[in-house]
C-alpha positions in Angstrom: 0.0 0.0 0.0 1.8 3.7 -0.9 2.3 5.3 2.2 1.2 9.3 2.6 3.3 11.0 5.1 2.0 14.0 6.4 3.2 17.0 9.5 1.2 17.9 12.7 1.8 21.0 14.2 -0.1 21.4 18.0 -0.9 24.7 18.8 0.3 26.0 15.1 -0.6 29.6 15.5 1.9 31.9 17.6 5.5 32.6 17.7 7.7 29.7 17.3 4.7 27.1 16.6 3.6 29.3 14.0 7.1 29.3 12.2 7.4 26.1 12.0 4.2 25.5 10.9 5.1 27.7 7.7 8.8 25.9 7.8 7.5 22.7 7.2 4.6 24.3 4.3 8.2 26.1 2.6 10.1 23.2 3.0 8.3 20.2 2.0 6.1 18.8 0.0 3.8 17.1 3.0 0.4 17.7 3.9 0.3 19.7 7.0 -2.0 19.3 10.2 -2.1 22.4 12.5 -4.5 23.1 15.4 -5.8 26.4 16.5 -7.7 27.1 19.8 -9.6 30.5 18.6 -10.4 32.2 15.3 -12.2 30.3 12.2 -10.2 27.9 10.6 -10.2 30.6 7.3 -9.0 33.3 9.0 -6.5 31.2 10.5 -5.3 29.3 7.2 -4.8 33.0 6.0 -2.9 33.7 8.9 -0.4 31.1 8.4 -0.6 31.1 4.6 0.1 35.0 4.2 3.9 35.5 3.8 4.2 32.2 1.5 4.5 32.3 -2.1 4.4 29.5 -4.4 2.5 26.9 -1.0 -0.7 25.2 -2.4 -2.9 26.3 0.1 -4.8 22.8 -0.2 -1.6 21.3 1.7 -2.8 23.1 5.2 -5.6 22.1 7.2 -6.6 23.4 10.1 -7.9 21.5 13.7 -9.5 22.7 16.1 -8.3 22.2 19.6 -8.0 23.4 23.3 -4.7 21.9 25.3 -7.0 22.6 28.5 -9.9 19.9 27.4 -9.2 16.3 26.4 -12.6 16.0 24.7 -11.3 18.6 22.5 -7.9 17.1 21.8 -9.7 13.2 21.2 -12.1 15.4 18.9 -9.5 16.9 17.1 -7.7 13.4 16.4 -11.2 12.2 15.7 -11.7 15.2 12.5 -7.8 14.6 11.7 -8.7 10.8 11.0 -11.6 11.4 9.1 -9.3 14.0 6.9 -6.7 11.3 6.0 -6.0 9.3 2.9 -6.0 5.6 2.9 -2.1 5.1 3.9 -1.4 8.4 5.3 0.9 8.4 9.0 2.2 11.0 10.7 6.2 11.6 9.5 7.1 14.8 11.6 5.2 16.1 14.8 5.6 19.1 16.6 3.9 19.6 19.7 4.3 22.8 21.1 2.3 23.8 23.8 3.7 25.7 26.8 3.8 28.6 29.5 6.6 30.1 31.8 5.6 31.2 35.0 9.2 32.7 36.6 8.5 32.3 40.4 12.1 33.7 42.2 11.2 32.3 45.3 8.6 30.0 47.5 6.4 32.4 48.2 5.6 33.2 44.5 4.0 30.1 44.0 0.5 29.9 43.6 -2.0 27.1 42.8 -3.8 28.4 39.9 -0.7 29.2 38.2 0.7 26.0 39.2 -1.7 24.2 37.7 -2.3 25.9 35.0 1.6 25.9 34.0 1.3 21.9 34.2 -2.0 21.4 32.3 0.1 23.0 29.5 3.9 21.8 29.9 3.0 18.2 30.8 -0.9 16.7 31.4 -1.9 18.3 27.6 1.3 16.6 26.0 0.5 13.5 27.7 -3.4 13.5 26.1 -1.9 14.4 22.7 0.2 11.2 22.8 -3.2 9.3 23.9 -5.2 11.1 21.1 -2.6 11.0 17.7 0.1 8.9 18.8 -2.5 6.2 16.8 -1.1 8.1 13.7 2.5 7.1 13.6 3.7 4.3 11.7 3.1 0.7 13.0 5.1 -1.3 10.2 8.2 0.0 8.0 6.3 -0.7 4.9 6.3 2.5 2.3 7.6 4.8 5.4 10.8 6.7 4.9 13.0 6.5 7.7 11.9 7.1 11.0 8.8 9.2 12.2 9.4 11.5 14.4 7.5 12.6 17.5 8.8 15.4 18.7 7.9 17.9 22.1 9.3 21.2 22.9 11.2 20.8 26.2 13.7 23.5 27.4 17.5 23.6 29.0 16.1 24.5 32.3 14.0 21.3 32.6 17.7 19.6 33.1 18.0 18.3 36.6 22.0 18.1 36.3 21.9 21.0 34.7 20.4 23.7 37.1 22.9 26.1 39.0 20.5 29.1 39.4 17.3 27.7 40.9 14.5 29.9 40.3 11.3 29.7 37.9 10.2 26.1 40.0 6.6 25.4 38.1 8.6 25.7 34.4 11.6 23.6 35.4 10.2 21.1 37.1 7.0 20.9 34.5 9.3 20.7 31.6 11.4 17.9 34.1 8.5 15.9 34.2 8.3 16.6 30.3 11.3 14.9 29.8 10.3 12.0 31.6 7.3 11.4 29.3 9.9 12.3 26.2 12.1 8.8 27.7 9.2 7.2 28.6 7.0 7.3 25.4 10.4 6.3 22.8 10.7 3.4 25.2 6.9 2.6 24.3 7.6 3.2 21.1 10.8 0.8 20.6 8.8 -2.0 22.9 6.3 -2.3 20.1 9.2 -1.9 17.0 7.6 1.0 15.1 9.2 2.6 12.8 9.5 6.1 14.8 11.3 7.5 17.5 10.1 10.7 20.0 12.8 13.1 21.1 12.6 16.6 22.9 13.9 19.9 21.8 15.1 22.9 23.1 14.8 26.1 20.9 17.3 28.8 22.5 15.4 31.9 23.5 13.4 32.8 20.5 11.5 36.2 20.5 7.8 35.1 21.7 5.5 36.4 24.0 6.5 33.2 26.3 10.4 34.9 26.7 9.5 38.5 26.5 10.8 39.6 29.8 13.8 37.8 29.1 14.9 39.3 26.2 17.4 41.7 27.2 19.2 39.5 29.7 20.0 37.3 26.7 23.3 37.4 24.9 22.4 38.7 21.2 23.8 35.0 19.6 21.5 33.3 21.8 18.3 35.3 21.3 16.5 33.9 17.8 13.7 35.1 16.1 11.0 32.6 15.4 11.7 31.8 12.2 15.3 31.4 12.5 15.0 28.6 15.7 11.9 27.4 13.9 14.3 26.3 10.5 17.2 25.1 12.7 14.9 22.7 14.7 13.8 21.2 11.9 17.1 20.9 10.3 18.2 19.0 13.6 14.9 17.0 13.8 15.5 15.7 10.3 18.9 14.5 10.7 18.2 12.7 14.2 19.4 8.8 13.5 17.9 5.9 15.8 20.9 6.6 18.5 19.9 9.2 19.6 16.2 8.6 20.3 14.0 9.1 23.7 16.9 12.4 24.2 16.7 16.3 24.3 18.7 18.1 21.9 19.2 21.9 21.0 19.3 23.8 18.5 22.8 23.2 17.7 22.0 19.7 17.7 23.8 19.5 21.1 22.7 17.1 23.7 21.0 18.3 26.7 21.6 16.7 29.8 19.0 15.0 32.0 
């Protein structure tokens, strides 16, 4: 049977979700998946589509889908399903979501925020696995190489690697994030699919997420979205089986646990 490989991008529609979104749309030939929580799915698709020239605009689709509401993630795998070919599986996903709450100290903590930040960083990334992780490859037949299931982590979720303390809900949400990252390649190889999952950490790109933490940041470290969004998927493409269930950087550098 031919195989169809297509790109999921979750949430597709801000900073560096939204450039890679449009990466994968200037760089490929794929069909590309991306969900959006708010706006019609036109005004969205025009969004996205806007700086392109020469991108068939039948190669996007848009999903609707709230990280806060599983019914809205399984419903969003449901409408993705019934969008598919015959053959299609998912060759390059992207899941994006996240928020930075920077507590200094103890007694910034609070429960909402809490919460909130882990719905995001690591309870909706866990769902999305339940939900779409049906779409990856279960035999080698027709696929290209390894699928690969990727989730945006960060540096500061490295245990070993913490020497300023600080900003507890974000670290220790995108800890926990790397966790699932090891855990869900380790499902993956159990059942011998054809696909790995790996984490990766932008840099600081210019978003609303990093705002306040833009002029604290050396100049060669502070990318716009578009530039992290093309050198993740350069080092996403080139990942061999070795170095599955792992974080890596933008650089393609290794980040420790």
């Amino acid at each position: 049977m031919p195989a169809n490989p297509f790109v999921l991008v979750t949430p597709a529609t801000r900073g560096l979700s939204l450039a890679l979104t449009r990466q994968f749309l200037k760089t490929t030939k794929f069909p590309v998946y991306a969900t959006h929580r708010s706006g019609s799915a036109d005004q969205v698709k025009k969004h996205i589509l806007s700086p392109l020239k020469d991108v068939d605009p039948d190669r996007l689709t848009l999903l609707n889908l709230d990280l806060t509401s599983e019914d809205s993630i399984g419903a969003a795998a449901d409408s993705l399903s019934s969008a598919l070919e015959r053959g299609s599986y998912l060759h390059t996903g992207f899941f994006t979501g996240g928020m930075l709450h920077a507590e200094k100290q103890p007694a910034d903590l609070d429960m909402a925020t809490l919460q909130a930040t882990f719905q995001i960083n690591v309870i909706s990334h866990l769902l999305l696995i339940k939900h779409f992780s049906r779409f990856l490859p279960e035999k080698s037949d027709g696929v290209d190489g390894l699928a690969k299931w990727v989730h945006v982590s960060a540096r500061v979720g490295s245990i070993s690697d913490n020497r300023r303390g600080g900003w507890y809900s974000y670290r220790s949400s995108k800890a926990a994030l790397n966790q699932v990252i090891k855990t869900f390649d380790l499902q993956l190889q159990m059942k011998k699919t054809p696909s790995m999952c790996v984490g990766v950490h932008p840099g600081t790109v210019k978003t609303d997420l990093s705002r306040d933490y833009w002029t604290g940041t050396p100049k060669d470290g502070l990318f716009e979205p578009e530039h992290a969004a093309e050198m993740l998927v350069d080092v996403v493409a080139n990942l061999k089986d070795s170095q599955r269930g792992k974080v890596w950087d933008y650089a393609g550098k290794e980040v420790p646990w």
